[in-house]
KELO-992996 format. One record per atom (N, C-alpha, C): residue number from 1; residue in three letters; atom name; x, y, z. Coordinates in steps of 0.02 Angstrom, whole numbers. Layout:
REM residues N
+-----+-----+----+--------+--------+--------+
|   k |   r |  a |     xx |     yy |     zz |
+-----+-----+----+--------+--------+--------+
| NUM | ALA | CA |      X |      Y |      Z |
...
+-----+-----+----+--------+--------+--------+
***
This chain:
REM residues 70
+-----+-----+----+--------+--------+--------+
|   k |   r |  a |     xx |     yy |     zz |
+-----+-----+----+--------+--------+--------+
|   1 | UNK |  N |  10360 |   4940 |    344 |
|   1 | UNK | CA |  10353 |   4869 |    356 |
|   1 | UNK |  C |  10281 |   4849 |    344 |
|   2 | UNK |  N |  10279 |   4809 |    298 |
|   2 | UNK | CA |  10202 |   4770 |    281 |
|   2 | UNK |  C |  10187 |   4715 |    337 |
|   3 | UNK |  N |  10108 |   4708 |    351 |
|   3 | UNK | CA |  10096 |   4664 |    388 |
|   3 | UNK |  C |  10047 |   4611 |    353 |
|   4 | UNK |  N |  10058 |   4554 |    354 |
|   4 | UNK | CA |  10036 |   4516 |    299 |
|   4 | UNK |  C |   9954 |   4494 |    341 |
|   5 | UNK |  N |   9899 |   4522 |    290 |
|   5 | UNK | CA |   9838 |   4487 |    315 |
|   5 | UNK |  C |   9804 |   4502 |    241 |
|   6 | UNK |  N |   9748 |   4451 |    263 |
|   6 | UNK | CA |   9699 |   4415 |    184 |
|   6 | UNK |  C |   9617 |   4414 |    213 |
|   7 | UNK |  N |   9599 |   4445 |    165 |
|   7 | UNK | CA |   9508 |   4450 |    161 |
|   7 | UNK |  C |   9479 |   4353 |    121 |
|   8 | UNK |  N |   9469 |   4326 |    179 |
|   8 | UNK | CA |   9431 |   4238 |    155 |
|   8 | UNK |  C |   9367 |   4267 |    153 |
|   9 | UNK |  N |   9350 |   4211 |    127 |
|   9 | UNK | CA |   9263 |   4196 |     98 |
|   9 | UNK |  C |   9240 |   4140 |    163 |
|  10 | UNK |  N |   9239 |   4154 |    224 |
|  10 | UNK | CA |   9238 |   4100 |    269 |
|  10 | UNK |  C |   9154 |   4065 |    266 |
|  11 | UNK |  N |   9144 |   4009 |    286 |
|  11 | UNK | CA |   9078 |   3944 |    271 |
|  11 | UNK |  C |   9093 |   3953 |    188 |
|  12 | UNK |  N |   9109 |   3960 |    141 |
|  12 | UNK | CA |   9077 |   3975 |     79 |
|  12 | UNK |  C |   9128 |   3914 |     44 |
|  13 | UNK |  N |   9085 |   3872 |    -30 |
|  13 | UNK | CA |   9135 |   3820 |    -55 |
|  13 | UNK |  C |   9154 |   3850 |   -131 |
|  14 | UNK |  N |   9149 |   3914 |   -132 |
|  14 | UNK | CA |   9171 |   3961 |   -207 |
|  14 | UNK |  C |   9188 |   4042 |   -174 |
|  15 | UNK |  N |   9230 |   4063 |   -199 |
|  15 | UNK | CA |   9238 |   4125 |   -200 |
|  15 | UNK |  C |   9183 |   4183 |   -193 |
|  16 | UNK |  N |   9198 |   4237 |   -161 |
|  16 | UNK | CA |   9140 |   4290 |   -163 |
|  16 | UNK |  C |   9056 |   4273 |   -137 |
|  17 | UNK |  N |   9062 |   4211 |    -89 |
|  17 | UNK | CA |   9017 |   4188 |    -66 |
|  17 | UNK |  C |   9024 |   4187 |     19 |
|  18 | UNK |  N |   8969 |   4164 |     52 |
|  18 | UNK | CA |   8986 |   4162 |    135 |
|  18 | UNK |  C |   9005 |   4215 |    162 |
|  19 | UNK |  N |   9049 |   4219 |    226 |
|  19 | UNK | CA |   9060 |   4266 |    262 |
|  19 | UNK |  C |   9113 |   4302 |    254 |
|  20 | UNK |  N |   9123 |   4362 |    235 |
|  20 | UNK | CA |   9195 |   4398 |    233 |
|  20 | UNK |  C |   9217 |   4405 |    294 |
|  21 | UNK |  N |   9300 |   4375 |    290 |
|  21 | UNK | CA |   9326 |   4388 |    358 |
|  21 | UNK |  C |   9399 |   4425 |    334 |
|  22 | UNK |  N |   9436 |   4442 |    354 |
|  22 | UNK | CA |   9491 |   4472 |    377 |
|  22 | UNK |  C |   9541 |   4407 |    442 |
|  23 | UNK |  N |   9587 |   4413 |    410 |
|  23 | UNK | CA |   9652 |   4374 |    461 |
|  23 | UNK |  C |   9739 |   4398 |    431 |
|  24 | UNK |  N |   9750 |   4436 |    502 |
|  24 | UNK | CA |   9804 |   4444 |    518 |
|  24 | UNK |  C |   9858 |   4413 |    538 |
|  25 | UNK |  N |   9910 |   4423 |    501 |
|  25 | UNK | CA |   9966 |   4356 |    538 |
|  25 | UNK |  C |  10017 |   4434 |    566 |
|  26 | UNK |  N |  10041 |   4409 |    645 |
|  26 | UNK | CA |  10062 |   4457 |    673 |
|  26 | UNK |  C |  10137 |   4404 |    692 |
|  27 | UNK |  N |  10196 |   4437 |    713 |
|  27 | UNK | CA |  10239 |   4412 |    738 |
|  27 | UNK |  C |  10247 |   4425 |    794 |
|  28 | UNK |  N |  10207 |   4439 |    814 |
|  28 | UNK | CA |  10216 |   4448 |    913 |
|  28 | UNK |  C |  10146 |   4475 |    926 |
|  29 | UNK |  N |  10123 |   4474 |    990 |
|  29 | UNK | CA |  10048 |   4523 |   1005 |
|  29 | UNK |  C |  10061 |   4574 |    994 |
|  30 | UNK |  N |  10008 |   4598 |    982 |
|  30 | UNK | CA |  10008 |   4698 |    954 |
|  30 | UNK |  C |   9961 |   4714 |   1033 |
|  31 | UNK |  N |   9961 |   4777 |   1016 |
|  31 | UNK | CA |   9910 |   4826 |   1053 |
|  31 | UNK |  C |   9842 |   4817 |   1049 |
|  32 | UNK |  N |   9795 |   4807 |   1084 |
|  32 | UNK | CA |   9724 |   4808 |   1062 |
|  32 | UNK |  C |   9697 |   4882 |   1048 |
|  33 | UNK |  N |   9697 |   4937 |   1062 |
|  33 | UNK | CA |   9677 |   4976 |   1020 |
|  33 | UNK |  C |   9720 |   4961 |    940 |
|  34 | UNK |  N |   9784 |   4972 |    941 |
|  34 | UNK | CA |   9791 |   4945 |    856 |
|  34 | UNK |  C |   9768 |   4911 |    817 |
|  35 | UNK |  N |   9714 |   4855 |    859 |
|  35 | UNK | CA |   9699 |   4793 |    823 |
|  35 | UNK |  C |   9629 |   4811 |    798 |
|  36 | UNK |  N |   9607 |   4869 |    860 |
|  36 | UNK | CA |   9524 |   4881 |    838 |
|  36 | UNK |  C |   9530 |   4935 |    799 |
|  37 | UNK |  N |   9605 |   4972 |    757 |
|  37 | UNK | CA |   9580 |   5005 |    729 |
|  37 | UNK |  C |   9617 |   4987 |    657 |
|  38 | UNK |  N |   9642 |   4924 |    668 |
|  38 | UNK | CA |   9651 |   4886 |    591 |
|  38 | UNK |  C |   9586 |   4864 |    578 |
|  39 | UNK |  N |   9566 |   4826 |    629 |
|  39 | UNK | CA |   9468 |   4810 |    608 |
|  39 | UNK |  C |   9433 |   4858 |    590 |
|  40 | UNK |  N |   9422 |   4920 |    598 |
|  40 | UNK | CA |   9393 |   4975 |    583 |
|  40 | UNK |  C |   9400 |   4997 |    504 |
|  41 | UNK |  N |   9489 |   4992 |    480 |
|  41 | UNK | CA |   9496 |   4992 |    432 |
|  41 | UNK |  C |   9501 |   4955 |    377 |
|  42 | UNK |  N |   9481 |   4896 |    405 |
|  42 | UNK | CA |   9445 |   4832 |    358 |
|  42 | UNK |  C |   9363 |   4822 |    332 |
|  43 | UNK |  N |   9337 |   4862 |    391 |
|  43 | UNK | CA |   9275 |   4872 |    389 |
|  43 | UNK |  C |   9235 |   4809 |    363 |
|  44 | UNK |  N |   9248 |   4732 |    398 |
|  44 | UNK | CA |   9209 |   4692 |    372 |
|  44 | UNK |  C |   9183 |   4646 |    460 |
|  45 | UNK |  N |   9136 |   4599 |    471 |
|  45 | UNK | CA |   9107 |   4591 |    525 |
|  45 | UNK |  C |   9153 |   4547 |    570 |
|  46 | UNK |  N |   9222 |   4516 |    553 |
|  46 | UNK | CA |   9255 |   4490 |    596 |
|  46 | UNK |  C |   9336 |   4496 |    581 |
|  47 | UNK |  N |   9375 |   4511 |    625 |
|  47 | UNK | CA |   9436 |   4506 |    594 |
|  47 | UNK |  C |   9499 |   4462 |    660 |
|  48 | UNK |  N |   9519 |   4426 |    625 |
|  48 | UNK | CA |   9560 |   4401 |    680 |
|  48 | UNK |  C |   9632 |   4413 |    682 |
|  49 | UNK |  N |   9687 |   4382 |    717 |
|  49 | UNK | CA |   9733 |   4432 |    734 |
|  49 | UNK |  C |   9772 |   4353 |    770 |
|  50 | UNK |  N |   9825 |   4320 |    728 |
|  50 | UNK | CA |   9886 |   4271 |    758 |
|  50 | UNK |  C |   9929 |   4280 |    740 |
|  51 | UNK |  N |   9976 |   4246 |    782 |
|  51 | UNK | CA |  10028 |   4241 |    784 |
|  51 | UNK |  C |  10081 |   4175 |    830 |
|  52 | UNK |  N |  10131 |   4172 |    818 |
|  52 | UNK | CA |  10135 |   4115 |    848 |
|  52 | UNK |  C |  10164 |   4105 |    907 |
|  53 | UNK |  N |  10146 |   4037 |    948 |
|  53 | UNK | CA |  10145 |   4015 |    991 |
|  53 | UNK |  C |  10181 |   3940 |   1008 |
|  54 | UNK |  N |  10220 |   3924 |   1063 |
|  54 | UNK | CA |  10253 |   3868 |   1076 |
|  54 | UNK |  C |  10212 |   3807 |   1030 |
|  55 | UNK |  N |  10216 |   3759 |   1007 |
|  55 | UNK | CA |  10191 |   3717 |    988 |
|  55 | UNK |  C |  10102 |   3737 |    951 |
|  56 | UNK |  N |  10075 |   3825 |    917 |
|  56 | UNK | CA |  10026 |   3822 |    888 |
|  56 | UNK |  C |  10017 |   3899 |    887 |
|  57 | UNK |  N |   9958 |   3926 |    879 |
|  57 | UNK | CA |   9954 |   4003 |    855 |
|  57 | UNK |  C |   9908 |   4029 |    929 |
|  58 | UNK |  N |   9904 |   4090 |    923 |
|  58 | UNK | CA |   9879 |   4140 |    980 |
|  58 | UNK |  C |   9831 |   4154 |    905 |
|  59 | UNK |  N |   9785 |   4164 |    969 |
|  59 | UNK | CA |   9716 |   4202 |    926 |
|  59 | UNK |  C |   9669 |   4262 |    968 |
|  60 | UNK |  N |   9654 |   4309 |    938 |
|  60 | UNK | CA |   9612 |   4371 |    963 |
|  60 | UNK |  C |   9586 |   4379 |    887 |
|  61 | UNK |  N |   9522 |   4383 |    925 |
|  61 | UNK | CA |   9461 |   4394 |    873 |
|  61 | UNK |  C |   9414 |   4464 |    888 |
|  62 | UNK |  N |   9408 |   4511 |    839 |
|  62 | UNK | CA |   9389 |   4564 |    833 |
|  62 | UNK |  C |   9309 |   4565 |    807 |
|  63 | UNK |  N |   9267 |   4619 |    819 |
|  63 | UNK | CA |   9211 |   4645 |    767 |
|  63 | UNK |  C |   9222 |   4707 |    756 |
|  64 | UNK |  N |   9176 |   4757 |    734 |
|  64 | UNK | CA |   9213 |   4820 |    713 |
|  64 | UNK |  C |   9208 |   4858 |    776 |
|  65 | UNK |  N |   9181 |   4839 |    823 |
|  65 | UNK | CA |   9168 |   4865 |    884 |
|  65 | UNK |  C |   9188 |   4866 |    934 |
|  66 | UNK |  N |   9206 |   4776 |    957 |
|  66 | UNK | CA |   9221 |   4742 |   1001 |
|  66 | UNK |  C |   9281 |   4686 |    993 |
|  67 | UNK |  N |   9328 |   4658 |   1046 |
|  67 | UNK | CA |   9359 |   4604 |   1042 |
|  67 | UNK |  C |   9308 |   4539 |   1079 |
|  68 | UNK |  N |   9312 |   4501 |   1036 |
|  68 | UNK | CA |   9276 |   4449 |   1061 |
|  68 | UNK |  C |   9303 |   4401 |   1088 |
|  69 | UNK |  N |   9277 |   4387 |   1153 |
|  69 | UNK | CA |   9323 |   4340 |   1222 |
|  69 | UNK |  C |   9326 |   4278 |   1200 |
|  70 | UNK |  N |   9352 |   4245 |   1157 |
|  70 | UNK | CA |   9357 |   4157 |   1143 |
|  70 | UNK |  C |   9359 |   4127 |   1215 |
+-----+-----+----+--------+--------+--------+
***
């Protein structure tokens, strides 16, 4: 089973510019060790992690280190 996520060019108004991020589209919450070690294997400075929610999306935001508390 594939899990669908995409490397953006986030602040940037052209390709291959700004910040590389990583975003995960999940269909339910995962595990947080799983999540820090999809970030690990993305190896880029932020990766986030939704899925959906009554009326909008759930969000957990990663670094390669840490989950970061929104």
């Amino acid at each position: 089973m594939g899990i669908p996520l995409y490397q953006i060019d986030a602040f940037a108004s052209r390709p291959f510019a700004g910040n590389p991020a990583c975003v995960v589209f999940l269909e339910a919450p995962a595990e947080a060790d799983w999540m820090q070690t999809v970030v690990a294997e993305m190896n880029l400075s932020e990766t986030a992690f939704l899925w959906p929610a009554k009326g909008g999306w759930n969000l957990r935001w990663f670094t390669p280190t840490v989950e970061v508390k929104l």
